[in-house]
Every structure is written in C-alpha cells, then in structure tokens.
Backbone bond lengths (Angstrom), bond angles and torsions (degrees), N, CA, C in turn:
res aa  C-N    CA-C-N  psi(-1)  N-CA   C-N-CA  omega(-1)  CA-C   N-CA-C  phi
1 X - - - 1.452 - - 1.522 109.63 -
2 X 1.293 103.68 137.44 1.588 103.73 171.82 1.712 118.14 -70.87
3 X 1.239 118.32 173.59 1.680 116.78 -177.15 1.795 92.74 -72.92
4 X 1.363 127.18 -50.89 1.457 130.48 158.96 1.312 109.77 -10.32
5 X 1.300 109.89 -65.91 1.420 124.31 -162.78 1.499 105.43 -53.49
6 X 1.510 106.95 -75.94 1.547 136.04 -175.51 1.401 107.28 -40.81
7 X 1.534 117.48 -43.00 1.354 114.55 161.10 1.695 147.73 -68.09
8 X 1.373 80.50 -24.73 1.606 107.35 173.58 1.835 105.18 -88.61
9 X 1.084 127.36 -20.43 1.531 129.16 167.39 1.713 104.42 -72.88
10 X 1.652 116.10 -41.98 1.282 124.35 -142.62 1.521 84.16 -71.25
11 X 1.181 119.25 -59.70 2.116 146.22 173.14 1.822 80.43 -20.67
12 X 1.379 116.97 -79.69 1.306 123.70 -149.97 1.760 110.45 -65.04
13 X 1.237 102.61 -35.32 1.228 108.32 -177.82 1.942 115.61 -81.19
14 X 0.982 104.46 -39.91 2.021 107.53 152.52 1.430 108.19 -49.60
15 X 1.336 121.30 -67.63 1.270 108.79 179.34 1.411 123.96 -53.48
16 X 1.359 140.40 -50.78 1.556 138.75 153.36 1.477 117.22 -16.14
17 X 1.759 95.15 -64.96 1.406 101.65 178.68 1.446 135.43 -51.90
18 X 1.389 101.42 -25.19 1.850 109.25 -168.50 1.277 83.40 -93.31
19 X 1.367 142.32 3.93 1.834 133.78 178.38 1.851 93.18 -79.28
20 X 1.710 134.75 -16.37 0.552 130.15 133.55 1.705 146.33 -13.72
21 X 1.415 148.08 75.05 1.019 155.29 142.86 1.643 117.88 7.59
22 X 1.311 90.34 -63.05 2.126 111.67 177.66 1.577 112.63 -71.19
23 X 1.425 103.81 -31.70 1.560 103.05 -167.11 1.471 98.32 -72.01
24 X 1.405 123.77 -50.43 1.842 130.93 -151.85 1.713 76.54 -85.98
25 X 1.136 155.34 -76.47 1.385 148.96 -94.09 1.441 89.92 -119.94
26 X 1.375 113.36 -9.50 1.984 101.76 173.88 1.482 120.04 -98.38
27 X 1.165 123.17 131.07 1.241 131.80 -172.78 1.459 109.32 -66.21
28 X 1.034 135.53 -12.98 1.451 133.74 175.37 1.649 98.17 -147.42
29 X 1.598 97.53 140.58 1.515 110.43 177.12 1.773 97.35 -145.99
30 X 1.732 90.43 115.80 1.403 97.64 167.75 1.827 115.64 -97.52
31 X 1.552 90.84 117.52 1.294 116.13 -174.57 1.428 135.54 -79.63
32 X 1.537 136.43 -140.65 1.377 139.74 162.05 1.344 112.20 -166.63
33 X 1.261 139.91 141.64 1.417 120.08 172.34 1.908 94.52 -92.43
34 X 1.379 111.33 161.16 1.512 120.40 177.64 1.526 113.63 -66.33
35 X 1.318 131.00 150.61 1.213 112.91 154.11 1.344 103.27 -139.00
36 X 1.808 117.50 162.28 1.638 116.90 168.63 1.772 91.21 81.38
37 X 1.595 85.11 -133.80 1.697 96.07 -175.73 1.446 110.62 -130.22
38 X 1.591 107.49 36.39 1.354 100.80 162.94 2.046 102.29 -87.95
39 X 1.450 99.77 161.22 1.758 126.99 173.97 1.803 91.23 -20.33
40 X 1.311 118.31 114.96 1.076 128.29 135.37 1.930 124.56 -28.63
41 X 1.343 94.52 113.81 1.516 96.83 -154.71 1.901 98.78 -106.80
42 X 1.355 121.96 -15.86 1.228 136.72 -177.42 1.408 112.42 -62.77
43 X 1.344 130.10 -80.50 1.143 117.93 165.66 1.696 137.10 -8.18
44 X 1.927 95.55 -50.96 1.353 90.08 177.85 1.923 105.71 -91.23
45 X 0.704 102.67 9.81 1.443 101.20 -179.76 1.395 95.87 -97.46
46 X 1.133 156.45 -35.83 1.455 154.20 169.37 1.430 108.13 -61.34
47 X 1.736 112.59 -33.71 1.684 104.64 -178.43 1.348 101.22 -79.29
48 X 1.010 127.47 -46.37 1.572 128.75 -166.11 1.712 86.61 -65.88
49 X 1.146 147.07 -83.86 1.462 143.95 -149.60 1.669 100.40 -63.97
50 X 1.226 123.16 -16.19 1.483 108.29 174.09 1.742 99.70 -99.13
51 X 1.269 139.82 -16.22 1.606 143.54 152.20 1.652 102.85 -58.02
52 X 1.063 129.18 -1.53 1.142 133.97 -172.87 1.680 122.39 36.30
53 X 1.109 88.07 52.05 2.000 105.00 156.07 1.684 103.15 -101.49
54 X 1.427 97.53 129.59 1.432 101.28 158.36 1.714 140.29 -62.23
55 X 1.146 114.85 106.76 1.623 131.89 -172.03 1.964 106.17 -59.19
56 X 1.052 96.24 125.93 1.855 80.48 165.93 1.725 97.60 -130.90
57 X 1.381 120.89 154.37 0.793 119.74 -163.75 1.708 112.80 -131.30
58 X 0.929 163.26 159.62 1.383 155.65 -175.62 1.512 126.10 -105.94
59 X 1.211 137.05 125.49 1.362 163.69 -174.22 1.405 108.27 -93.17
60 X 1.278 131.87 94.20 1.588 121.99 153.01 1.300 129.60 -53.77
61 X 1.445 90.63 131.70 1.747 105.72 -169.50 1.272 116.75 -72.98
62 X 1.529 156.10 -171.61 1.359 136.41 137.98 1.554 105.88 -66.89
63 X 1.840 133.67 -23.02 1.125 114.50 -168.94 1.691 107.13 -100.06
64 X 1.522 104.73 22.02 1.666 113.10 -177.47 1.287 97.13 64.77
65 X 1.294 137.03 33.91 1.810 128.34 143.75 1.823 99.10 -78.90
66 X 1.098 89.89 -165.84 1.298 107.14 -165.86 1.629 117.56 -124.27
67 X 1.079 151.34 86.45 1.769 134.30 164.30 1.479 109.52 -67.44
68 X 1.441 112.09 -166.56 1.326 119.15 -151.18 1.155 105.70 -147.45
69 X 1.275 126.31 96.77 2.000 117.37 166.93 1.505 114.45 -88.41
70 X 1.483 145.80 -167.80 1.108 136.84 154.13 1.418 107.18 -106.97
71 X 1.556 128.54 143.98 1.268 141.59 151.22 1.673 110.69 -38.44
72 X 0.829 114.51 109.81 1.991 112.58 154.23 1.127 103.48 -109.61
73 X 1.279 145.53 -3.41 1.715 120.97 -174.77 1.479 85.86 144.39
74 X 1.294 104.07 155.42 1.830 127.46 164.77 1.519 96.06 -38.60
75 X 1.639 139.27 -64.11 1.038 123.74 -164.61 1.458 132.82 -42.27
76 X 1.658 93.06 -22.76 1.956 94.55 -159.83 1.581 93.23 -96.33
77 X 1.787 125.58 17.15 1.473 93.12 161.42 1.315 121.54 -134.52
78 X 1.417 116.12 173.78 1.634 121.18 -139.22 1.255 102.80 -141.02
79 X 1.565 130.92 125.98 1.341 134.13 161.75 1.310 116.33 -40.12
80 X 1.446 111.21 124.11 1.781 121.22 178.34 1.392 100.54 -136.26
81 X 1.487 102.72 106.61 1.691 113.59 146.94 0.801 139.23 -55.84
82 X 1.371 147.31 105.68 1.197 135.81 -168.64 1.730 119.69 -100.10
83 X 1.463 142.19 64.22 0.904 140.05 -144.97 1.728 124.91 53.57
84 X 1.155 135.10 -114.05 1.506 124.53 175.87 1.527 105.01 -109.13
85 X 1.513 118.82 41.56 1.519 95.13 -173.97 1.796 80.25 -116.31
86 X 1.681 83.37 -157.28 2.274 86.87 -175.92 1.192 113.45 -72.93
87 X 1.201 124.51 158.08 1.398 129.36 165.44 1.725 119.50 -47.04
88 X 1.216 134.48 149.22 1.186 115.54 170.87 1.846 105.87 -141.47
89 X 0.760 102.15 131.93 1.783 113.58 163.98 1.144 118.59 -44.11
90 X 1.363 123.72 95.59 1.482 108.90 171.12 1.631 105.38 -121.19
91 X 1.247 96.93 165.93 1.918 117.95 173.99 1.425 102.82 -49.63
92 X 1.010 144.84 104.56 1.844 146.92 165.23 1.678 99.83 -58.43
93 X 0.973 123.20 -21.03 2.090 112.75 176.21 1.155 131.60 -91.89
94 X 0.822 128.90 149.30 1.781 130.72 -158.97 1.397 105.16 -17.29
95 X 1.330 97.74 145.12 1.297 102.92 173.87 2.005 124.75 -100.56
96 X 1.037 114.85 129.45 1.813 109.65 -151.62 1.475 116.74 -88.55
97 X 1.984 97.82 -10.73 1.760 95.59 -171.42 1.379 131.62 122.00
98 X 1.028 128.47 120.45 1.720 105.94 -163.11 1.854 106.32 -58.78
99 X 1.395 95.00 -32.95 1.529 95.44 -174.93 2.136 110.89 -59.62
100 X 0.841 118.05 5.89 1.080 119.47 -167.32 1.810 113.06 -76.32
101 X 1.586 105.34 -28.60 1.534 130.08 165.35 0.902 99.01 -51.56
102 X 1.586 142.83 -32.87 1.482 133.46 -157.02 1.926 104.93 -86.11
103 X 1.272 130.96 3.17 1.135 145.26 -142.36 1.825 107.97 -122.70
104 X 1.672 91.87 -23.02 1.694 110.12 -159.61 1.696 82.43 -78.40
105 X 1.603 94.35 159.56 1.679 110.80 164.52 1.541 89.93 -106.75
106 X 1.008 161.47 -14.79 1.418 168.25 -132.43 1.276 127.35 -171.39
107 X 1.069 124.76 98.18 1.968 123.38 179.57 1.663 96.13 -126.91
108 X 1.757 90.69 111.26 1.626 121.35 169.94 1.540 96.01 -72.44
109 X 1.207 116.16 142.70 1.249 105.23 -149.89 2.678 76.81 -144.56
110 X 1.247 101.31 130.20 1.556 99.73 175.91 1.402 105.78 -98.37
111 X 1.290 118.51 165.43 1.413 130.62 -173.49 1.136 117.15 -164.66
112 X 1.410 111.54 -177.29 1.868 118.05 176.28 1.567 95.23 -112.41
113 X 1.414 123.71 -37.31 1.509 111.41 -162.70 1.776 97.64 -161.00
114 X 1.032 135.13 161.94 0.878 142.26 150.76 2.054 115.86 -138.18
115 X 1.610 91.03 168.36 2.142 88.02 -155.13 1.741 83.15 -118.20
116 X 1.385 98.91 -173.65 1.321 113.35 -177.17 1.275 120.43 -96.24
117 X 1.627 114.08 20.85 1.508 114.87 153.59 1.392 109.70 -99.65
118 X 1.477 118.82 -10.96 1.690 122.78 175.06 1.611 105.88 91.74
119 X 1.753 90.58 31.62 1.783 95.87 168.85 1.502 106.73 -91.44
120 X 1.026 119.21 147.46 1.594 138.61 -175.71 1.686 115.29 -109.12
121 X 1.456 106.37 111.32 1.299 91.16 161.43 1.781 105.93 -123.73
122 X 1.927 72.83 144.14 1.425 96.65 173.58 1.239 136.97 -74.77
123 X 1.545 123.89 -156.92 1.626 108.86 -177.09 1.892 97.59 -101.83
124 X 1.012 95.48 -10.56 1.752 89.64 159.19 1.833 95.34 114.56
125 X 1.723 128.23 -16.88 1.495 128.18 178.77 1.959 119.17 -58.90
126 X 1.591 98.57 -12.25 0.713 100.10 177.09 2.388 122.56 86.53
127 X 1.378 76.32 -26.24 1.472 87.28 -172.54 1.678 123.55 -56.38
128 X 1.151 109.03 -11.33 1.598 116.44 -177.97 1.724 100.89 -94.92
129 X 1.372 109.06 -34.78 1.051 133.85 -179.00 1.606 107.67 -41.91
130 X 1.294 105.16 -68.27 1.614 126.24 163.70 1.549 103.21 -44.18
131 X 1.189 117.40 -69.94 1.595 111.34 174.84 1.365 131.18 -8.71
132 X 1.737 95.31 -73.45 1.323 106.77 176.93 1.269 145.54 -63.36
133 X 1.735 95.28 -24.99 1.575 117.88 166.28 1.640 101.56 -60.90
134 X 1.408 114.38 -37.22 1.229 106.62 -155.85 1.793 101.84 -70.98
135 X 0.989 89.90 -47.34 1.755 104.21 -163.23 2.033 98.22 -56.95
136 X 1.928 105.90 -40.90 1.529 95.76 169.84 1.387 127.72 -63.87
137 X 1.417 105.34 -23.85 1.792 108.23 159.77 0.772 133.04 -67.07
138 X 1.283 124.53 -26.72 1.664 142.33 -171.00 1.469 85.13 -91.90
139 X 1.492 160.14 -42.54 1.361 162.67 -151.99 1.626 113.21 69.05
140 X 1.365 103.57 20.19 1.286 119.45 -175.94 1.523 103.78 -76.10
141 X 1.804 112.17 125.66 1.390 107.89 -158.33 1.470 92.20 -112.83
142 X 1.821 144.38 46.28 1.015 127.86 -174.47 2.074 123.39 -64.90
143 X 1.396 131.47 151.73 0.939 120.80 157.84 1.580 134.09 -56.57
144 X 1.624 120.23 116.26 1.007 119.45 -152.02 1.442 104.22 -92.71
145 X 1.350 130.19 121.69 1.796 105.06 179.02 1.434 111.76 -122.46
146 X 1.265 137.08 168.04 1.328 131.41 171.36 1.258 113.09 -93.53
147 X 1.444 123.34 156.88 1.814 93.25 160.36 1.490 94.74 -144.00
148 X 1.835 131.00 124.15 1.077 138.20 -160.23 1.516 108.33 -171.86
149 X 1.650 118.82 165.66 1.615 103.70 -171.51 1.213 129.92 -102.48
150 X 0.843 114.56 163.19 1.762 108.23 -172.81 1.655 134.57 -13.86
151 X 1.168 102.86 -34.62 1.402 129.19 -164.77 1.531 107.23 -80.30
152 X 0.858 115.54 -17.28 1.556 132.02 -143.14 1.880 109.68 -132.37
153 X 1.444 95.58 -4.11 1.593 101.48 162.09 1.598 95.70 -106.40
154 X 1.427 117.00 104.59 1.484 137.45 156.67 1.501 124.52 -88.58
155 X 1.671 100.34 167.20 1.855 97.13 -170.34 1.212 82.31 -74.46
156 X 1.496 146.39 -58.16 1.997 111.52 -162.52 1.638 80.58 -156.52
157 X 1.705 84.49 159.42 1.757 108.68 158.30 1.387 102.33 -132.37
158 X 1.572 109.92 175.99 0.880 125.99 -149.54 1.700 89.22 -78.41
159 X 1.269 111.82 161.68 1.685 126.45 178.99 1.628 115.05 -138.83
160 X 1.299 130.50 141.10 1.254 136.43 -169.98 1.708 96.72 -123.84
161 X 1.472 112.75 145.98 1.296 106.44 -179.40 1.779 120.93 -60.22
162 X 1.316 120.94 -17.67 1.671 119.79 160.86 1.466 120.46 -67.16
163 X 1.451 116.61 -5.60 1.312 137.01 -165.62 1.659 108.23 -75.23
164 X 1.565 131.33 113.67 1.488 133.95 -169.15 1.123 96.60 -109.34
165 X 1.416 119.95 133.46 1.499 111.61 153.48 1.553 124.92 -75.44
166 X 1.547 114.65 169.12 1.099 121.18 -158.90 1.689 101.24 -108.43
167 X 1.499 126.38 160.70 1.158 127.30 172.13 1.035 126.26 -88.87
168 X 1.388 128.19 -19.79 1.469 118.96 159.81 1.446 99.79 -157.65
169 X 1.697 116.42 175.65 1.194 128.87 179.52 1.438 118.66 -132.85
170 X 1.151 132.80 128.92 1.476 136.31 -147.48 1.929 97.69 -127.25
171 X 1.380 113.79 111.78 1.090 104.91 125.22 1.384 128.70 178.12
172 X 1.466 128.51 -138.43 1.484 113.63 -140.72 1.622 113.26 -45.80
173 X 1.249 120.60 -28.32 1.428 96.78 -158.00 1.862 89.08 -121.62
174 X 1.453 117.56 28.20 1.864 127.62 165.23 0.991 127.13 145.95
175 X 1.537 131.22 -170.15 1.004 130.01 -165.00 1.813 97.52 -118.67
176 X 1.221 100.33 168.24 1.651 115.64 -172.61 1.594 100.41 -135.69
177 X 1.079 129.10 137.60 1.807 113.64 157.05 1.515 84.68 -141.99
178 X 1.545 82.33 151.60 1.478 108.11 162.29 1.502 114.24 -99.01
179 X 1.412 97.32 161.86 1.792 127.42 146.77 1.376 116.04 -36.47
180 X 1.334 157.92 68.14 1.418 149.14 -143.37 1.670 95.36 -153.52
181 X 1.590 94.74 111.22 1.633 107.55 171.89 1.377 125.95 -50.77
C-alpha cells in the first residue's frame, strides 16, 4: 500500500469508528498511534481529541508493558527506539502509569487479524496482552475494539486460554461487533 493509501483507509476507518456509541460518549479512550502499514490511526485520534474525549496513548516499557501519556495533538509525539525494533510514536508528557488503562471507557486495541468469534491476534510482544490482564484485575470492563483492514477480519486464529475476545472490529469500509460477555 502506498502512504496515500494508508491514509485514505485511516480517513475511512475514523469515520466508521465514531459510528460507534462508546467511542464519542467515553471520556477516556485508550489508543495507539499506527506504525508501518497498518490502518492509519491519527485521523481518528484528532476526531476523538477535538470531540473532546481524552486520548491516552502507550509508552514501551523495557519489559514490553505498556505506560500511558495523554494525546494533545500531533505535536506532543516523538520517535522512540526501542533497542533494534521500529520506531514508535509516543506521548512526550508525563507519563501516568501502566495502571492508567484501567480508567479508559475504550481500549483501541492493534492487530494482524481478527475471526468471527472476535478473537484477536496480536503481533506476538505480548504487550496488549498485559493490558488486558491488567484492566481484568482492576474489574475494569472497558469496550475492547480492533481497528484493521478488511482483509484481516478472518473465520478464526489461533486462541490461548488467556486469550479475550474483543467487542467489535472497525474498519475501512465498517464496523463488526461481537457477542462478548
């Protein structure tokens, strides 16, 4: 895909997403910025922070957990290397805590594929992974969504018994939700 492309999906896929109920009406939405050529994730992170819901955004740990800055705008983020892997965008302002996810009504959640029970697979770091445990400890019941492209919602992937499904799946051309207890 061209950067054209990725951007012109990202446009389509924000808009889908805010057809969302949970996304516009929650006061905090823990987010992701895009990287490579997964779904352009910016766009909707500018609609939601100009609807004025609070954006949180994620910080790699050295042990691949996650902390938490807030989104203010494209300006506040900054290329972070993390040893030899990709660069990633993170929030440059205080940082709030991994526990800070536990706070979100909404965790955008990235992936490679998701199936038609609303299982998610990840990129395998494990770091979202941690997330979710965290937020089931905390009893924090936020809506979980995916956001990825067409191609990439399959009949199933593989699932491990720590494995949660997700509540819906977002992208360029709609939304999907599942059945999710």
């Amino acid at each position: 895909m061209t950067a054209a492309d990725i951007q012109e999906t990202g446009r389509a896929l924000a808009e889908h997403a805010l057809e969302l109920p949970g996304l516009t009406a929650g006061r905090t939405v823990a987010a992701y910025v895009s990287v490579g050529t997964e779904p352009a994730t910016l766009p909707l992170l500018e609609a939601l922070r100009t609807r004025g819901v609070r954006v949180l955004l994620p910080a790699l740990l050295p042990d691949n957990d996650l902390d938490w800055g807030e989104y203010t705008g494209p300006d506040c983020l900054e290329q972070v290397r993390h040893g030899g892997k990709m660069a990633l965008s993170e929030p440059s302002g205080p940082r709030l805590g991994p526990d800070a996810v536990t706070a979100a009504d909404v965790v955008l959640l990235p992936g490679l594929a998701v199936d038609a029970r609303g299982m998610r697979l990840g990129r395998g770091g494990g770091s979202y992974d941690r997330v979710l445990a965290r937020l089931e400890r905390a009893g924090a019941r936020p809506r979980l969504v995916v956001l990825l492209y067409d191609t990439e919602v399959v009949t199933r992937v593989p699932a491990e018994a720590h494995d949660r499904p997700v509540h819906a799946v977002v992208t360029p051309s709609g939304v999907r939700r599942f059945p999710v207890p």
